[in-house]
N, C-alpha and C positions, 0 to 999 in steps of 0.2 A: 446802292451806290458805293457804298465802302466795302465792296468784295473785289476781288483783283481779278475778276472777268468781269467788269462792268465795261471796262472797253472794247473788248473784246467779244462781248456776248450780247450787251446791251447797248449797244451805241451803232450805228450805222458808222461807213467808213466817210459821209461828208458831216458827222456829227450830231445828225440828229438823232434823238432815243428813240431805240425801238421797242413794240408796242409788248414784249416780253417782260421788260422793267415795270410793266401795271397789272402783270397779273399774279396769282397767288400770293396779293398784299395779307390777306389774311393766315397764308398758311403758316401753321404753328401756333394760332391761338386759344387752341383748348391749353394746354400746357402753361400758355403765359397768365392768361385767367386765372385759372388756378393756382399758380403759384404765388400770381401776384396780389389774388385773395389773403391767403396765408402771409406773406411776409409783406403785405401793408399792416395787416394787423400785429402781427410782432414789431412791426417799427414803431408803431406809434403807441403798444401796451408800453416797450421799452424804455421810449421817447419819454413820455409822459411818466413812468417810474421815476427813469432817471432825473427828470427836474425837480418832481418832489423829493427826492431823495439827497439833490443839491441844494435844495433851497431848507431842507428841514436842517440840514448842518450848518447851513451859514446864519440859519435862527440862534444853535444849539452855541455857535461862534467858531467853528472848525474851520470855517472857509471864508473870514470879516476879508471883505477888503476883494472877492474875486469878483470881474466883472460880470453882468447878466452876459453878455456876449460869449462870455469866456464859456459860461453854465450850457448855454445851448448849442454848441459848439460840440460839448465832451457830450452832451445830452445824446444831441444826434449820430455822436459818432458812435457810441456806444450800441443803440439801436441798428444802425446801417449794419452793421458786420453780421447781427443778427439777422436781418435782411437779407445778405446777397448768398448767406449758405444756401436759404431758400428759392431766392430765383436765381441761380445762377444753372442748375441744371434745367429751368425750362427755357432760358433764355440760349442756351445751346442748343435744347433741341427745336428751339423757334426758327435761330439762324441757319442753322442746317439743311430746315424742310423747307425754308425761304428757297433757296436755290437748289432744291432738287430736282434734278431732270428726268424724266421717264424716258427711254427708250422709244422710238418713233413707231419699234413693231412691237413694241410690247402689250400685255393684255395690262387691263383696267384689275390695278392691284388694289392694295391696301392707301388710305390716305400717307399722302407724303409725311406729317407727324408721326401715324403708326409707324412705318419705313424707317422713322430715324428710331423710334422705339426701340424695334426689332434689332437694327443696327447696334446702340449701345447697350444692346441686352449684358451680353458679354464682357461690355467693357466698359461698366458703371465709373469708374476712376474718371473718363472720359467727359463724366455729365458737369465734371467742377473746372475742368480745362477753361484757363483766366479767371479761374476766382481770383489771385493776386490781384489781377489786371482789373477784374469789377472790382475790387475792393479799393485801389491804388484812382480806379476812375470815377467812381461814383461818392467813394469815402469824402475826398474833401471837396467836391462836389456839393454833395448834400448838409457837410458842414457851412460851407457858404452860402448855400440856399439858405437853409434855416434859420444862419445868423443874419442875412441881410433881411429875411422874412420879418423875422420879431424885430428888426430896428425899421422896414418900412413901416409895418404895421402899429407900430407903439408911435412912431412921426405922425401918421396920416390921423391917428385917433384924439392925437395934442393938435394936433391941426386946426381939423373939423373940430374937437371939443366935444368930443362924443361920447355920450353917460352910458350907464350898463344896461340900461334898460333900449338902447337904439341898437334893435338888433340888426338891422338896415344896413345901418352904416356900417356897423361891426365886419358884418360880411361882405360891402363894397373895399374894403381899406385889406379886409385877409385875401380878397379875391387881385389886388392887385397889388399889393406887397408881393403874396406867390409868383405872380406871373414875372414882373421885373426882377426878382431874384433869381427864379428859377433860367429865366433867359440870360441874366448875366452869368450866372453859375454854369450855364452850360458850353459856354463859346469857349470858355476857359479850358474846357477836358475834350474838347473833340480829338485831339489827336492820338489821347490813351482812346476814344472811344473806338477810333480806326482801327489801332493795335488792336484791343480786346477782339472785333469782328474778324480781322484775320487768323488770330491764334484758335476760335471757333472754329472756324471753315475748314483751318487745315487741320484741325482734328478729325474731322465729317471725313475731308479726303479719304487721310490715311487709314482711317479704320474700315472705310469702302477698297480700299485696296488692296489694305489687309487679307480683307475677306474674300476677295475674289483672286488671289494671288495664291495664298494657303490655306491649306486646309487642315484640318485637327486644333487644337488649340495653341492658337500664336498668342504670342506675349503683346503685352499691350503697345501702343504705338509711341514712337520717341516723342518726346515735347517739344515741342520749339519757343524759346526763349523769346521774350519783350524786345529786346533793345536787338536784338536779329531781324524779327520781322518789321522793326522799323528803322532799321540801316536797309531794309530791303524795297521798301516804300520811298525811302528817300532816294536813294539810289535812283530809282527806276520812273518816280516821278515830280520827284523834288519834294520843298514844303507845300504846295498846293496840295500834292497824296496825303495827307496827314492832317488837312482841314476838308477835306472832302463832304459834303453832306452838310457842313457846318450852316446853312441857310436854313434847313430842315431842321436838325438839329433843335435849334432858338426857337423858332417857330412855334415846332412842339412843347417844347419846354415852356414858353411863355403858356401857349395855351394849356398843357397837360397841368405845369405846375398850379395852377388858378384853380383848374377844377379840381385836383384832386384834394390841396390842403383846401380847398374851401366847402367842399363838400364833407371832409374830415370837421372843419370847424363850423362848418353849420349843423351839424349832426350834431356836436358835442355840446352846442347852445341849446338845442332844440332839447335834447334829452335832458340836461341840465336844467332849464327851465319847467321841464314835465316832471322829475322829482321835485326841484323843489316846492311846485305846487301840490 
C-alpha cells in the first residue's frame, strides 16, 4: 500500500483493490526470519546489558537522580541501532521481492527473493539503502514503545497488586502494556515509515535498470534523499500519501508488539524460574 504503484497497479479505476494486492504477501520472508532471528536477539542481549549496566552506576551513584524512563529509553536506543544494521539489508530485500513482477512470457525462474539476491549481488552498499531512515523511524519509535511499555506494565502490576510469584498476571499486564505502546508508538512514525518503503523501492528500480541498460561494471546507483521523496509524496498526494497504511500499521503493532515482548518475557520468567529451581 505504501509503494507509489499501489494506484496505479493495485487499485481498480472505480477504486476497488485489486486481487494483485493479496498476493505474494509472504514474499521475502526467508530473509526477514532470518534476519530478524538475529537482530531480535542482539536487541534484547543489548537491551538487557544496557539496563544493568545503568542501574549498576546509579547503585555505584554515577547516575542518582536519573529517571527509570530516562534508563530505558537510552537502554533501547542503544540496542535498536544494533538492531537495524541487522535487518535493514533483509527488510530491503523483503520490499523489493514484495513487488516483483515476472514477465507474462517469461519462464518460471528463481524465487523472487533469490531475484533480488542475484540483483544486489553486485551492489551490496545497496542492501543498507534507509538505514538513516530505519534508524531515524524505528529509533524513537522503539524508544517510546519501551518507555511507555515499562510505565504500562509497572501501572497495571501496582494496580492488580500483583506478587512475583503470579506469573499470570505478570504476563497479562507485559502482554498488554506491549500491545497499547507499541500501537501508540506506531501511528506516530508512519510517515518516515512511507519515506523509508520509497527510498527501498527506488533502489530495486535503479539497480534493475542499471542492469538492463549497461553493461560491464556500472557504478552504483545515485541515492535519493528523505526529504525529496517526501516533497514528492506530498506533492503528488497530499498528507493522506504520507499516512498511508497507517490502519495496518497500529493493528500490527498492537498485535506484533504483545506477542513479541511477551513471548520475549515469558520466556525470560520461564527460564528464570527453571534456574532458580
Amino acid at each position: 500500500m505504501q509503494s507509489p504503484m499501489y494506484s496505479s497497479v493495485y487499485k481498480h479505476l472505480n477504486g476497488t483493490l485489486s486481487r494483485a494486492l493479496f498476493s505474494g504477501l509472504y514474499q521475502g520472508f526467508g530473509p526477514t526470519f532470518f534476519a530478524g532471528t538475529l537482530s531480535s536477539a542482539a536487541f534484547f542481549t543489548a537491551y538487557e546489558a544496557s539496563k544493568t549496566a545503568f542501574s549498576n552506576a546509579q547503585a555505584a551513584g554515577y547516575m542518582l537522580g536519573v529517571p527509570r524512563p530516562l534508563i530505558h529509553v537510552a537502554s533501547s536506543a542503544v540496542a535498536e541501532l544494533l538492531a537495524c544494521a541487522i535487518q535493514n539489508p533483509a527488510e530491503v530485500l523483503k520490499q523489493n521481492a514484495q513487488v516483483f513482477q515476472r514477465p507474462v512470457n517469461a519462464d518460471r525462474g528463481p524465487s523472487p527473493t533469490m531475484e533480488m539476491l542475484r540483483r544486489f549481488r553486485k551492489y551490496p552498499a545497496g542492501l543498507w539503502a534507509g538505514y538513516s531512515t530505519l534508524v531515524a523511524s524505528q529509533l524513537p519509535g522503539m524508544c517510546v514503545t519501551f518507555c511507555l511499555y515499562e510505565m504500562f506494565k509497572e501501572d497495571l502490576l501496582e494496580r492488580w497488586k500483583t506478587g512475583k510469584d503470579d506469573i499470570r498476571q505478570q504476563l497479562e499486564a507485559t502482554v498488554l502494556g506491549a500491545g497499547a505502546a507499541g500501537g501508540c508508538a506506531s501511528w506516530l512514525f508512519v510517515p518516515i515509515n512511507v519515506v523509508k518503503t520509497r527510498m527501498r523501492l527506488a533502489v530495486g528500480d535503479q539497480i534493475d535498470s542499471t542492469r538492463s541498460g549497461l553493461k560491464g561494471n556500472p557504478g552504483l546507483p545515485s541515492r535519493i534523499g528523505a526529504f525529496a521523496i517526501a516533497r514528492d509524496v506530498l506533492r503528488k498526494e497530499g498528507v493522506a500519501g504520507l499516512f498511508r497504511g497507517s490502519a495496518l500499521t497500529c493493528v500490527a503493532a498492537i498485535v506484533g508488539s504483545g506477542l513479541y515482548i511477551g513471548c520475549y518475557e515469558g520466556t525470560k520468567i520461564y527460564l528464570c524460574n527453571y534456574e532458580g529451581s
